[in-house]
C-alpha positions as CSV (number, residue, x, y, z in Angstrom):
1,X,5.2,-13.2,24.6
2,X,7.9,-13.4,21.7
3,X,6.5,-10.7,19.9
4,X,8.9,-8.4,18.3
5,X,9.3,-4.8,20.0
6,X,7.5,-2.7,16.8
7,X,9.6,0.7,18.1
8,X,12.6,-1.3,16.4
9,X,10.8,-0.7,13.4
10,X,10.3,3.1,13.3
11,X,13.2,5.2,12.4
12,X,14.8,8.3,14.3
13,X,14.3,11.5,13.4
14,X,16.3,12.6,10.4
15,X,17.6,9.4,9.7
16,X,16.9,7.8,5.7
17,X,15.4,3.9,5.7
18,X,18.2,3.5,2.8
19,X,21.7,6.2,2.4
20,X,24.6,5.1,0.0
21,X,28.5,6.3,-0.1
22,X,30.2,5.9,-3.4
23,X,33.6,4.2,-3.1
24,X,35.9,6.6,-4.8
25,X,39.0,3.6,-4.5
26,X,37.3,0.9,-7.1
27,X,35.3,1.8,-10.0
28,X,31.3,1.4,-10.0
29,X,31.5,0.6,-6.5
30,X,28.8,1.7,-3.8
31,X,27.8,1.1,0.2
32,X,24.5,1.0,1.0
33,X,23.5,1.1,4.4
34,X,19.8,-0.3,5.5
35,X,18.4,1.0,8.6
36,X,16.0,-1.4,10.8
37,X,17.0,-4.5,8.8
38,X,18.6,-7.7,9.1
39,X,20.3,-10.5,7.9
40,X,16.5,-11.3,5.6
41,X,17.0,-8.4,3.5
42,X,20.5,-8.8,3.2
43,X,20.3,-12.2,2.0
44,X,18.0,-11.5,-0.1
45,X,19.5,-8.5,-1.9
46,X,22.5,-10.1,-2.0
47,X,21.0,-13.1,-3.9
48,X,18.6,-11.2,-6.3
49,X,21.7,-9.3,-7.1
50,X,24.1,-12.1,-7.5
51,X,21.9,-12.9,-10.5
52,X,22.0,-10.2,-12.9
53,X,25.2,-10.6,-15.2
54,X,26.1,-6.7,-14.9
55,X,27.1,-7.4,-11.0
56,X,30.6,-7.8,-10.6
57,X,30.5,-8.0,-6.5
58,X,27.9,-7.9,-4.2
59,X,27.8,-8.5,-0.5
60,X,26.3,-7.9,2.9
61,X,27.0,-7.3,6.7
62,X,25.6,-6.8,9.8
63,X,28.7,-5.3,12.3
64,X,26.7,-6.9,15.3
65,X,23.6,-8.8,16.1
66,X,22.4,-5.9,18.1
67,X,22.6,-3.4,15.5
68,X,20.1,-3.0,13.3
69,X,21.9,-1.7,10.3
70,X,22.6,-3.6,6.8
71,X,25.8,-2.9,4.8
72,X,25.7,-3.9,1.7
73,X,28.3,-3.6,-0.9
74,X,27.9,-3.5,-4.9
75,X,30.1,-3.0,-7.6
76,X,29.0,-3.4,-11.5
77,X,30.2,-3.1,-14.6
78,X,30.9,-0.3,-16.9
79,X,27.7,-0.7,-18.4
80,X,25.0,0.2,-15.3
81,X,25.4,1.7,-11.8
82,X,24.9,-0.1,-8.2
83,X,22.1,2.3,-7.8
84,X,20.1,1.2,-11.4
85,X,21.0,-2.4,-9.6
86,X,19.7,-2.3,-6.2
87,X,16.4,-0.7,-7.8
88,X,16.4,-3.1,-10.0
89,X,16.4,-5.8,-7.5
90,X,14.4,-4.4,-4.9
91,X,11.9,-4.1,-7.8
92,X,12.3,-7.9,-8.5
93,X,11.9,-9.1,-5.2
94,X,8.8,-6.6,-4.3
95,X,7.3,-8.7,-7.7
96,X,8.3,-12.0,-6.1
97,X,6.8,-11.6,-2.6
98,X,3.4,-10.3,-5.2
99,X,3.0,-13.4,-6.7
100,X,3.8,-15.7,-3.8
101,X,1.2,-13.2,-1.9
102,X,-1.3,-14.3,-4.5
103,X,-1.0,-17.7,-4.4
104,X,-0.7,-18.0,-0.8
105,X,-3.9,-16.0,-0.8
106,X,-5.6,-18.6,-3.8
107,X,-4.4,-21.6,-1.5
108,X,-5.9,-20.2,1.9
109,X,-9.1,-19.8,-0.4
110,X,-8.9,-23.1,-2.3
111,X,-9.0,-24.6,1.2
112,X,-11.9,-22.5,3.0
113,X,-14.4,-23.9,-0.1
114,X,-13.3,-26.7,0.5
115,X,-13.6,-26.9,4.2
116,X,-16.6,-25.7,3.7
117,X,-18.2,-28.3,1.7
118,X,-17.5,-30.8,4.4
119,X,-20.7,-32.9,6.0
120,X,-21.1,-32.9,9.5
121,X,-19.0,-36.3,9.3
122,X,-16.4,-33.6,8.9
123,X,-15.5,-36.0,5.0
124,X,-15.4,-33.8,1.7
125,X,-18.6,-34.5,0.1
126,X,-17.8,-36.9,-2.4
127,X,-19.7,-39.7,-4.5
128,X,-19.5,-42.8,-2.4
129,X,-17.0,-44.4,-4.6
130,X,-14.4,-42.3,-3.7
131,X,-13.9,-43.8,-0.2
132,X,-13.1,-47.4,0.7
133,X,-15.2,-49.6,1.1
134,X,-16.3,-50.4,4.9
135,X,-15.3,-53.8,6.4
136,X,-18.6,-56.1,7.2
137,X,-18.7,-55.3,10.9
138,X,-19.0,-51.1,9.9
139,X,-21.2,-52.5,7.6
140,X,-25.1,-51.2,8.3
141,X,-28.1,-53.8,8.0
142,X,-30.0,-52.5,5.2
C-alpha cells in the first residue's frame, strides 16, 4: 500500500512542532524551523508571505528529501516582526483551507441531492423537454 507511515507524523519527545533563532547579522531577520513538514508547507508559507508588503525576504528549504524538517527564512521591515508575520500567515492560510473546506463540503452535497433524485434510468429527473428528442426507431408505438 502507498499509505504514508503516520509515526512520521508524531514528534520526539521534547522536541517543538515550530522553534525560531533570531539572526543577530541582518535586522528583523528570523529562522524558523518546522518539524514533520515538507516542501507543502513551505511553499505555502513562503507564498502567503511573499504577499504582505511588510516582508522584505522570505524563503524556504528542506536540507534533504529524507529529513523532515522545514527552514524557513523571514526578514521584514522596521514596522512588524517575522514572528507577527508567520502568525499572520499561518492564520491566513488556516482561513483559506476553511473556506475551500466549505465549499468542497457544499459541492460533495450539491451532488448527493442530486444523485439522489435520479430515476432508476439512472437520468436526473427532468421535464421531458430537457432531453433530445429520440430518433423514430427509439421511438415507442403509442
Amino acid at each position: 500500500m502507498n499509505a504514508p507511515n503516520r509515526d512520521n507524523f508524531n514528534l520526539p519527545e521534547g522536541v517543538k512542532k515550530i522553534s525560531f533563532e533570531e539572526d543577530h547579522n541582518i535586522e528583523n531577520a528570523v529562522t524558523f524551523k518546522i518539524e514533520k513538514e515538507d516542501h507543502t508547507i513551505g511553499n505555502l508559507l513562503h507564498r502567503q508571505l511573499l504577499k504582505e508588503k511588510q516582508i522584505v525576504f522570505a524563503g524556504y528549504k528542506v536540507k534533504h528529501p529524507f529529513e523532515e524538517t522545514v527552514i524557513v527564512r523571514v526578514q521584514t521591515t522596521k514596522e512588524t516582526t517575522p514572528q507577527t508575520m508567520m502568525t499572520k500567515a499561518v492564520s491566513d492560510l488556516m482561513s483559506v483551507t476553511g473556506f475551500l473546506t466549505s465549499k468542497f463540503t457544499e459541492q460533495v452535497e450539491k451532488a448527493i441531492a442530486k444523485s439522489q433524485t435520479c430515476n432508476n434510468t439512472g437520468l436526473p429527473n427532468h421535464d421531458s423537454s430537457s432531453y433530445l428528442p429520440m430518433s423514430p426507431i427509439e421511438q415507442q408505438p403509442s
